[in-house]
C-alpha positions in Angstrom: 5.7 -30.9 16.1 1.7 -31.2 16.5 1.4 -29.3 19.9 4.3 -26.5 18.5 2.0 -25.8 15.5 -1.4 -26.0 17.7 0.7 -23.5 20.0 1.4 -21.3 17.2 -2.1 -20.9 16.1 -3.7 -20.6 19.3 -1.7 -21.2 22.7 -2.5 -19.5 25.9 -0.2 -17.4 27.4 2.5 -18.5 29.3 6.1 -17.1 30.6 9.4 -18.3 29.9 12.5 -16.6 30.8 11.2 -13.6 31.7 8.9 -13.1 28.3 5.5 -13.3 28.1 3.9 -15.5 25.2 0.7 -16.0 23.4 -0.9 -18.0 20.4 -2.0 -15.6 17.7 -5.9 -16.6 18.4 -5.9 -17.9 22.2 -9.2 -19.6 23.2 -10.1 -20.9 19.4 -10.8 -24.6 19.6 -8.7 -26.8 18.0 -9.4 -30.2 16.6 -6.3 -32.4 16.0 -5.9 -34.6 13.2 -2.5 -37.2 13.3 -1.4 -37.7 10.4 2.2 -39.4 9.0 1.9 -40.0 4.9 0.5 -37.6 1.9 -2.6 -40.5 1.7 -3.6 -39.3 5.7 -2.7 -35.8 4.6 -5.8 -36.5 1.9 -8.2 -38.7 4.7 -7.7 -36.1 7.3 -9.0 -33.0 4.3 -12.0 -35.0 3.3 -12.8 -35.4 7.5 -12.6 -31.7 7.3 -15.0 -31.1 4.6 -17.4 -33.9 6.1 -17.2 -32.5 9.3 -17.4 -28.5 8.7 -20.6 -27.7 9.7 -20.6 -30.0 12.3 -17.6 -27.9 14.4 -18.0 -24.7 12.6 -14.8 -25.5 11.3 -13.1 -21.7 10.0 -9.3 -22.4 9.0 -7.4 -25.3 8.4 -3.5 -25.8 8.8 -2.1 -29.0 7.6 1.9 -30.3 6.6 2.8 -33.1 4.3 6.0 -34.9 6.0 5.7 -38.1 3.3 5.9 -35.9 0.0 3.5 -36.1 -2.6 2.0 -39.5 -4.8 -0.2 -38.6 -7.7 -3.2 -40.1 -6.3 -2.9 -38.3 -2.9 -2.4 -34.8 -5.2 -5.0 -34.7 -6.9 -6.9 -35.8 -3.6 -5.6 -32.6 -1.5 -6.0 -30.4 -4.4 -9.5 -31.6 -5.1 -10.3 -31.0 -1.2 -8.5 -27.8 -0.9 -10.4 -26.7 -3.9 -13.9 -27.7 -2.2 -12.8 -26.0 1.4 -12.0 -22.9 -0.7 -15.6 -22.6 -1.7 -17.3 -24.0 1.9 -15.4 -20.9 3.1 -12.5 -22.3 5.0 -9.3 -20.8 5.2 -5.9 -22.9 4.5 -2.6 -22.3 5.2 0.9 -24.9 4.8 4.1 -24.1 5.0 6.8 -23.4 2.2 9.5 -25.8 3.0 12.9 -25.6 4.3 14.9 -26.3 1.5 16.2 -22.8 0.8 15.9 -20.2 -1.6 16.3 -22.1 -4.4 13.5 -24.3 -3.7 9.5 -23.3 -4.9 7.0 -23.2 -2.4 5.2 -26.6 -3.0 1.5 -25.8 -2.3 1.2 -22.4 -4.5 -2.6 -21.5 -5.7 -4.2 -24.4 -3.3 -3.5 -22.5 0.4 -2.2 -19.5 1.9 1.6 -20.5 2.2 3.8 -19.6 5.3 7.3 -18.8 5.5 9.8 -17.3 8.1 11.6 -14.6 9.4 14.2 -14.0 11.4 14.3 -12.2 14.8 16.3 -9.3 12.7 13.3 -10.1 10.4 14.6 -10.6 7.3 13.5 -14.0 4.9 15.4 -16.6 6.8 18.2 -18.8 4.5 16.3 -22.3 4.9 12.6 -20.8 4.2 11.3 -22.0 0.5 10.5 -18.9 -2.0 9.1 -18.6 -4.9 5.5 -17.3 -6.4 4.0 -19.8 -4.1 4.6 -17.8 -1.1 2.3 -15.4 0.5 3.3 -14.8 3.9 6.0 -14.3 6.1 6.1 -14.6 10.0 8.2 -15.5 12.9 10.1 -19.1 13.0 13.3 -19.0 13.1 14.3 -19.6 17.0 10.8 -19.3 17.8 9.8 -20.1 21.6 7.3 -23.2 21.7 5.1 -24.9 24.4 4.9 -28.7 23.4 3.7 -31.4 25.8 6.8 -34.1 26.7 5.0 -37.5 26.9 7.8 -39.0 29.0 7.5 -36.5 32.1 4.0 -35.9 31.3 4.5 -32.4 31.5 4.6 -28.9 29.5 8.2 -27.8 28.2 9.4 -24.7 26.1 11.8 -24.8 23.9 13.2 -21.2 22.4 15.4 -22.5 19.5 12.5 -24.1 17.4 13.0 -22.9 14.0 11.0 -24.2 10.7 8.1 -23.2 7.9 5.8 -25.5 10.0 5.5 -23.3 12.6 5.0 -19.9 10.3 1.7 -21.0 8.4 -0.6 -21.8 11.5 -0.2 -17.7 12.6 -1.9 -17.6 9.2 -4.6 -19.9 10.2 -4.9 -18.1 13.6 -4.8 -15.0 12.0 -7.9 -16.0 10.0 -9.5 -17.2 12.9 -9.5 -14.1 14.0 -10.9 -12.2 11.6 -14.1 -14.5 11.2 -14.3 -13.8 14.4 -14.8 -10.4 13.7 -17.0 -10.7 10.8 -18.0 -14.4 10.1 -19.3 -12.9 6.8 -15.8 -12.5 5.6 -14.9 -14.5 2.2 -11.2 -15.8 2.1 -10.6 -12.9 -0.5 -11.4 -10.7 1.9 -9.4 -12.0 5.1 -6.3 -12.6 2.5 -6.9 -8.7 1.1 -6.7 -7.8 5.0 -3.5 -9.9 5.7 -2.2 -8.3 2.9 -2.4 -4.5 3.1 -2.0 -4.2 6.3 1.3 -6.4 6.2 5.2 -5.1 5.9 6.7 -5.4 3.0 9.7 -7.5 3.2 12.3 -7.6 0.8 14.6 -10.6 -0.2 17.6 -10.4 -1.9 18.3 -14.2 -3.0 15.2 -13.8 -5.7 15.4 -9.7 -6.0 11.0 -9.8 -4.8 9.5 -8.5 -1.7 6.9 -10.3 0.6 4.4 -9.8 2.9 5.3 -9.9 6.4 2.0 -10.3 8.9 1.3 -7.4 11.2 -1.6 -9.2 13.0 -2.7 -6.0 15.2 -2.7 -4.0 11.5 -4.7 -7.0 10.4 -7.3 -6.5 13.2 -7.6 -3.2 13.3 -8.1 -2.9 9.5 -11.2 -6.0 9.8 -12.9 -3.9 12.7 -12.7 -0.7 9.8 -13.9 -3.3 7.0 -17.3 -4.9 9.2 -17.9 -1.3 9.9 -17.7 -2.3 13.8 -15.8 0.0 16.5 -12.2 -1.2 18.0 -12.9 -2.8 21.7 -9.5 -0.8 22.5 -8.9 -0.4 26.6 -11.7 1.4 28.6 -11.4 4.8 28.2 -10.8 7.8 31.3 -11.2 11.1 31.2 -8.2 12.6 31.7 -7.4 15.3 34.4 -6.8 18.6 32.4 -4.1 20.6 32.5 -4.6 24.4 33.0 -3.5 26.3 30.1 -2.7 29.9 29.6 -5.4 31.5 27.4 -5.0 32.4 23.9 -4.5 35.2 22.3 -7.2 35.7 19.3 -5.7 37.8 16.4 -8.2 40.2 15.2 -10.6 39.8 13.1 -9.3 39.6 9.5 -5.7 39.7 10.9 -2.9 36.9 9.4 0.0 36.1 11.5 1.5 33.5 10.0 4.9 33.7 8.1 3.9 33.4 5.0 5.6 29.7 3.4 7.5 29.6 0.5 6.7 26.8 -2.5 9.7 26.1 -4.0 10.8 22.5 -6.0 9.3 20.5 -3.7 7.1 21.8 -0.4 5.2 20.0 2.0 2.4 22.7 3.6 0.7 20.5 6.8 -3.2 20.7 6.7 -3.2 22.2 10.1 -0.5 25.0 9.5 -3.4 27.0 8.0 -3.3 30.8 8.5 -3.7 32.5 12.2 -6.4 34.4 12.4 -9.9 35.0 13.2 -13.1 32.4 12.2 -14.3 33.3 8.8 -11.2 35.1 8.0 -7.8 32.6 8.3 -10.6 29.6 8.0 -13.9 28.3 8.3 -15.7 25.5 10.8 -19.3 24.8 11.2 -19.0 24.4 15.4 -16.4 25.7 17.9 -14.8 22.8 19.5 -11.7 20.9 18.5 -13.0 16.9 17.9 -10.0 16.0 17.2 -8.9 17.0 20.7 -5.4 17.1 19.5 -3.7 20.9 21.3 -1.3 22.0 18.5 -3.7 24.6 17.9 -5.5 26.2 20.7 -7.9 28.7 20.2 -9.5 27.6 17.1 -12.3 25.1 16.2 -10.8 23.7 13.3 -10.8 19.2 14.6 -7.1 18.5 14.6 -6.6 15.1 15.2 -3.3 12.7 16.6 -2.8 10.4 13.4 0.5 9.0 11.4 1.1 9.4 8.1 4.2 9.9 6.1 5.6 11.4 8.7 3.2 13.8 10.0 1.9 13.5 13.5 -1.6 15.2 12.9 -4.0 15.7 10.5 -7.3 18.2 10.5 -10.1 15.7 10.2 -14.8 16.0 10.9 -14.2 18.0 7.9 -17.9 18.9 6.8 -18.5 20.6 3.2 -18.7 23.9 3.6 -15.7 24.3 5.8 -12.2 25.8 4.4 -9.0 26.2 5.3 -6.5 29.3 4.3 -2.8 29.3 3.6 -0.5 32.4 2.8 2.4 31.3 0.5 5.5 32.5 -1.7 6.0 31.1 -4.8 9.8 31.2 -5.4 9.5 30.9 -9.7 6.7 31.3 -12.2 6.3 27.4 -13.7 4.1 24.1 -13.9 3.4 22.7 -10.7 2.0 19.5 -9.4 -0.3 19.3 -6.2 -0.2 15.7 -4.3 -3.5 15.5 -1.5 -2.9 13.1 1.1 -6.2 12.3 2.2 -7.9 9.2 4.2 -11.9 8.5 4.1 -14.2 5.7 5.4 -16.6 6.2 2.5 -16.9 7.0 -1.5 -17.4 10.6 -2.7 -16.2 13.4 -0.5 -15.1 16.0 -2.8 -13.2 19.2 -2.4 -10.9 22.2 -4.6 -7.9 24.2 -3.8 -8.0 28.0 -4.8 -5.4 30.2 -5.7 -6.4 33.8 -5.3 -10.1 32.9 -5.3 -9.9 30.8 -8.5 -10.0 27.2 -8.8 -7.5 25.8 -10.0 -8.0 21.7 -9.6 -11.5 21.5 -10.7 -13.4 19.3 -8.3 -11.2 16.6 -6.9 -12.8 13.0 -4.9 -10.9 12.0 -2.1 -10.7 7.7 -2.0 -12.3 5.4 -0.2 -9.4 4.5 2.0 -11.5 2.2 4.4 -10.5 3.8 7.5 -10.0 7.5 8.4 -6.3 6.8 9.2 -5.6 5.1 6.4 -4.3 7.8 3.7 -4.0 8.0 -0.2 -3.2 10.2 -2.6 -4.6 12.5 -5.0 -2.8 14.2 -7.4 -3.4 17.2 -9.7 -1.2 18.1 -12.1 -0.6 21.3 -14.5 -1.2 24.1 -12.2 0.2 27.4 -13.5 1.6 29.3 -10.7 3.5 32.6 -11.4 6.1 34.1 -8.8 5.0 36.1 -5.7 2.5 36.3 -3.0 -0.4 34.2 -3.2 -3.6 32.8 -0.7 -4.8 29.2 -1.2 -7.6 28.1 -0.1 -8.5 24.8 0.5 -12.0 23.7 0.1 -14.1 21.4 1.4 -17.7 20.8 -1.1 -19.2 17.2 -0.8 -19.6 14.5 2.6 -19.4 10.9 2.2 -22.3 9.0 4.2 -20.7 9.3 7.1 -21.6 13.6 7.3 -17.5 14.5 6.7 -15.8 14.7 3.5 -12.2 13.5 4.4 -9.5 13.8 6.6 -6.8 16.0 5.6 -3.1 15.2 6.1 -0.9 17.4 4.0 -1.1 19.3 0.6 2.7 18.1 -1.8 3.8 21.0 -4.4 6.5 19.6 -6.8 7.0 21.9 -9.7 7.3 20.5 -13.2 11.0 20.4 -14.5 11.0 22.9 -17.4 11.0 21.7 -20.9 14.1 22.4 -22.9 14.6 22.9 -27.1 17.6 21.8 -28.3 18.8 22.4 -31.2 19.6 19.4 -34.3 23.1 18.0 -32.8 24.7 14.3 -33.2 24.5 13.9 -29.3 21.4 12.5 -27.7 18.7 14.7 -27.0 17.7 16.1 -23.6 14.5 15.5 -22.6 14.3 17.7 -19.6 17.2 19.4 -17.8 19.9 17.0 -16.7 18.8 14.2 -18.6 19.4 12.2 -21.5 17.6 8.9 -23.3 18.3 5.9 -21.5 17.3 3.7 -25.0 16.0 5.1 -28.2 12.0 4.1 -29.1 10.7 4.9 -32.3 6.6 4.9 -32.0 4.8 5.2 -35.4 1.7 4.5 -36.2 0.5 0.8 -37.5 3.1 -0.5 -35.5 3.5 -1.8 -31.8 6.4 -0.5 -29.5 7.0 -1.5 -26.1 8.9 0.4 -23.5 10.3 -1.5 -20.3 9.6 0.3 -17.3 13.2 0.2 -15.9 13.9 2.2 -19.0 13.2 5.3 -18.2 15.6 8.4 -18.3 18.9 8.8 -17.6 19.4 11.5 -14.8 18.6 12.9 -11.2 16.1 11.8 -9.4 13.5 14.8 -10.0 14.5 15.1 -13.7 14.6 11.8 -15.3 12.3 10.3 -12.4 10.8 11.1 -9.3 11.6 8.6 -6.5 10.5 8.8 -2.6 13.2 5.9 -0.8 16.4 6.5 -1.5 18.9 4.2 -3.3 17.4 1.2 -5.5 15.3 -0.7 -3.0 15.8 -4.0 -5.5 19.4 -3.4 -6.3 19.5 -4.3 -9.7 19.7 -3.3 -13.3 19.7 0.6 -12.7 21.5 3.1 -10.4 19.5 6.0 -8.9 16.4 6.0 -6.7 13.3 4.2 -8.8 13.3 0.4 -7.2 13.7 -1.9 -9.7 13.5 -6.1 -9.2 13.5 -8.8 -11.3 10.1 -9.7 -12.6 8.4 -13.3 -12.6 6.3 -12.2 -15.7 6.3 -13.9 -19.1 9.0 -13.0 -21.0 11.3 -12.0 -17.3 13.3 -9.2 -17.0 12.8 -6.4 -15.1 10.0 -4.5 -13.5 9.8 -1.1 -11.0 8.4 -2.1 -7.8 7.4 -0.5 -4.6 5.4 2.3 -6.7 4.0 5.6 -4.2 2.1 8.7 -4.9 3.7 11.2 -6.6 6.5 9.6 -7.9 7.0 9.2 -12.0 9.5 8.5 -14.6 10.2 9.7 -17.6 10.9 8.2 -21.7 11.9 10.2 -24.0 10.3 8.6 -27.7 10.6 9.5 -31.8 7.3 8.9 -33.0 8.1 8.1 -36.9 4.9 8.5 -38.0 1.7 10.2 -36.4 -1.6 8.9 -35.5 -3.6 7.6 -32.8 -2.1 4.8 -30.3 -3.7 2.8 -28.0 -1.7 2.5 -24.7 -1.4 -1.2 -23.0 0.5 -1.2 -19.1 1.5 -4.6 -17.7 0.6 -3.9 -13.8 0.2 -6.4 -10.8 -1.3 -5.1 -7.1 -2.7 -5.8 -4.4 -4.4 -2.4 -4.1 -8.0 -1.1 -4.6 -8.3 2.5 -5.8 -4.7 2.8 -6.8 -4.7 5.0 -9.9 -1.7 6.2 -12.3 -1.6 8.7 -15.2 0.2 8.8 -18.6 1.6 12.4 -19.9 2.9 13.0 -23.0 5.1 16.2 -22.9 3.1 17.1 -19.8 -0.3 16.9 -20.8 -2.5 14.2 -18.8 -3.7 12.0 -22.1 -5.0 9.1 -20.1 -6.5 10.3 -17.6 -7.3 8.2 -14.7 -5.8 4.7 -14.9 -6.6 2.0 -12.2 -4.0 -0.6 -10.8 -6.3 -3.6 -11.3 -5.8 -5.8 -8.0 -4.9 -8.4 -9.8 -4.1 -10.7 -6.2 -0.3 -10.0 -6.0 2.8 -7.9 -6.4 3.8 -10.6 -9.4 0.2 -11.8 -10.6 0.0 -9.6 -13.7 -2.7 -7.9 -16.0 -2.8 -5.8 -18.8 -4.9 -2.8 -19.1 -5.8 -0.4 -22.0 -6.1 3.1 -22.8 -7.3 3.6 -26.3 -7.5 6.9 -28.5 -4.1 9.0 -27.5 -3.0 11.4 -30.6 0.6 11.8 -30.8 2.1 14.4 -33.4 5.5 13.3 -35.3 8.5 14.4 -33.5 10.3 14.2 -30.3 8.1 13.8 -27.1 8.5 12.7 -23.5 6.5 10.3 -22.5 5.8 10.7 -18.4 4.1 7.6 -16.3 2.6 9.5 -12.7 1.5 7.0 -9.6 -1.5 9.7 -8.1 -2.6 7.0 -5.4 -1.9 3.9 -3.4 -5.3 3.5 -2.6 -4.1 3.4 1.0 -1.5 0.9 0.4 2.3 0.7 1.5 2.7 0.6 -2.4 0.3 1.2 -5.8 1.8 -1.7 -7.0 4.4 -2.9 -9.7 4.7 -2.0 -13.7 6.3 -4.0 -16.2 5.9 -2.1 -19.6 3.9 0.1 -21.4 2.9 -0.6 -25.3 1.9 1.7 -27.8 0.2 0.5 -31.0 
């Protein structure tokens, strides 16, 4: 058990049956400490804490076989607590008693669980608010030594949470390693953005699975450092037939319609000449990407939702042009998927020559291929031709403002009267109330997020993943799971840009509310925004990381009038703040 776990963390690699295997940190040293009862559990932690500076001693993995005694408890919590704040990283497994079961060390270290080679939560693995990580141990290959034949033996059936939490330790290891200036906020905030999201059905939550090369590359981004990724040659170039330059002032491109929804590339701007179809301060491509020969805007190879390239060294100044057809007159939404290594780059869209967003900021993403959204809502566009042009006005430290993935239109359902009838009333086409809340002023109403309108996805909500990702409580798109907040329930989970959902609300009496939403996240620069009857009355609201996906926090927005009357209420996600997800909402209050 010892030498599996010592293997997991750090093991050099070996082959076995025609498979190739490594420790997650090969080459870190490792001191062993034999333990066989919770009281050796508790000596071998205070040897650790006496011995830190000593070894240099980064991450600790430990497992309790005995169980716990009060005395030893209080003795491992105590020392956990005081490794915590010398800096040292700890991680111990769940359990294997199933799903029922609650991981047993919680707030004290960085619990590991398993998955499966299909990699899903395996049936044994503890759960529970306890557990942070998921990784690989469920017919795991491990080296151990056999004492009898004095020699080194694999075994490829070894399953068990013992073996999951030491990739955590090794995985910390590594990022020290990195940047020794790292805090254990900081590695754990790395682990857990860059990990998959894995969801479990047994208790209706989602975990982190660890994606240990998203982990590194995301901690060479953080310490500001350069990837030491494989030498690179010069590749031979292949001839290619020269380009044929529109004229000046000439637009080739076939012109693209805006419709409900319409997703216009950042490098699909306009053919045509410099200064005319767009604009770049120096001749050559950067981003040495070919999709557009002939031009000097930087187009880049990069992933994102989808999209194999990007137009990035965008420098203020600079703009892009797009002809488009805007199949009906109505409200329209504009979603900016943008990624930055830095805080301020700025930039407008124009419609016609007019500006029509205001001067948006682009977030600090932390890498430039790690995107997030900004959104810009309530832009009246009327049927016909039109030329956008997007513009580029402020540079983050770096010299460039942002890089540029794609530009999202979604036009606002229209807004319908009905007249007084003893059916429900319709809040926007297609949809009806889901529940009745009457808001009035000196009182306090609170609306569960999983209540939001009944109707198709784009009326009564606006969902990217198809189906229910939890399964529960609601049919339709909008992922709801069940919540481990106070008072339990239900909360809407696995939250991205540009989706919203909609509550249609009496208020009784008017005045002036304050707002209250119950979040939890993991994210840094996530934002949301609250509409009521399409107007933005909140402006800005920030998904406090509160340290996970079911660690909650309420935050306020104070001073919303509301008139007496019927109004829909709208809840927007703008950003992600690079994340997977924004993060999870359990109700809004208004009082």
């Amino acid at each position: 058990h010892g030498t599996g776990t010592a293997a997991m963390a750090a093991a050099d690699g070996y082959d076995y049956k025609g498979y190739h295997y490594q420790g997650i940190a090969p080459g870190v040293k490792i001191i062993a400490l034999r333990e066989n009862s919770s009281n050796q559990v508790a000596a071998a932690l205070k040897w650790v804490i006496a011995n830190k500076a000593k070894y240099n001693i980064v991450a600790v993995n430990f497992t309790d076989f005995a169980g716990w005694n009060k005395d030893a408890t209080a003795s491992i919590k105590a020392s956990l607590a005081t490794l915590e704040s010398m800096g040292v990283y700890a991680s111990a497994p769940s359990g294997n008693s199933g799903a029922t079961s609650v991981s047993t060390y919680g707030g004290e270290a960085e619990v590991g669980s398993v998955v499966t080679g299909s990699d899903a939560v395996s049936g044994f693995t503890n759960r529970g608010s306890g557990l942070d990580f998921l990784a690989p141990a469920d017919k795991i290959t491990l080296p151990y030594y056999d004492v009898s034949t004095k020699k080194a033996i694999y075994y490829d059936g070894g399953y068990g949470t013992s073996f999951a939490a030491p990739q955590i330790a090794g995985a910390a290891a590594l990022l020290r390693q990195i940047n020794p200036a790292f805090t254990n906020a900081q590695i754990t905030s790395i682990l857990t953005t860059s990990a998959s999201q894995r969801y479990d059905s047994k208790t209706s939550r989602s975990y982190a699975r660890l994606n240990l090369y998203g982990a590194v590359k995301l901690a060479y981004q953080q310490a500001g450092k350069t990837i030491p990724d494989a030498p690179v040659t010069t590749p031979v170039p292949t001839p290619t037939p020269t380009p044929v330059t529109p004229p000046a002032g000439t637009v080739t491109s076939t012109r693209t319609a805006i419709g409900t929804t319409t997703v216009i590339q950042a490098e699909d701007f306009d053919s045509g000449a410099e200064g005319t179809a767009y604009h770049d301060t120096e001749s050559k491509n950067l981003g040495n990407n070919s999709y557009r020969p002939g031009t000097g805007v930087d187009i880049s190879t990069k992933s994102d939702q989808g999209s194999t390239r990007s137009v990035g060294y965008v420098k203020a100044g600079e703009w892009l042009k797009y002809s488009v057809n805007v199949q009906a007159s109505g409200t329209y939404s504009v979603e900016f998927r943008t990624a930055s290594l830095g805080v301020g780059g700025q930039f407008h869209l124009e419609v016609d020559g007019v500006n029509v967003t205001g001067t948006l900021t682009a977030p600090d993403t932390k890498s430039w291929s790690t995107y997030g959204s900004v959104t810009k809502t309530g832009i009246n566009l009327t049927a016909g031709n039109h030329s956008l042009r997007l513009v580029f006005d402020k540079n983050v430290a770096s010299g460039y403002v942002a890089d540029f993935n794609l530009m999202r239109f979604v036009k606002a359902a229209a807004a319908t009267t009905t007249p007084p009838t003893t059916t429900p009333p319709t809040t926007t086409a297609g949809t009806t109330p889901f529940k009745g809340f009457n808001l009035s002023a000196g009182t306090a109403t609170t609306i569960q997020a999983e209540d939001f309108d009944s109707g198709a996805n784009g009326a009564a909500y606006k969902d990217s993943t198809s189906g229910n990702q939890g399964g529960l409580y609601r049919n339709g798109w909008t992922d709801v799971q069940k919540t481990l907040d106070t008072g339990g329930g239900y909360d809407v989970f696995n939250t991205t840009a540009g989706e919203w959902m909609n509550y249609t609300v009496n208020v009784v009496k008017a005045g002036t509310f304050n707002l209250d939403a119950r979040i939890a996240s993991t994210a840094t620069g996530a934002a949301f925004h609250v509409e009521v009857d399409g107007k933005n009355v909140t402006g800005a609201m920030q998904f406090t990381n509160t340290g996970g996906l079911q660690k909650w926090a309420t935050i306020r927005k104070s001073g919303i009038a509301i008139t007496a009357g019927k109004h829909t209420i709208r809840v927007v996600i703008d950003s992600t703040g690079g994340q997977a997800s924004a993060g999870s909402l359990n109700w809004i209050k208004f009082s």
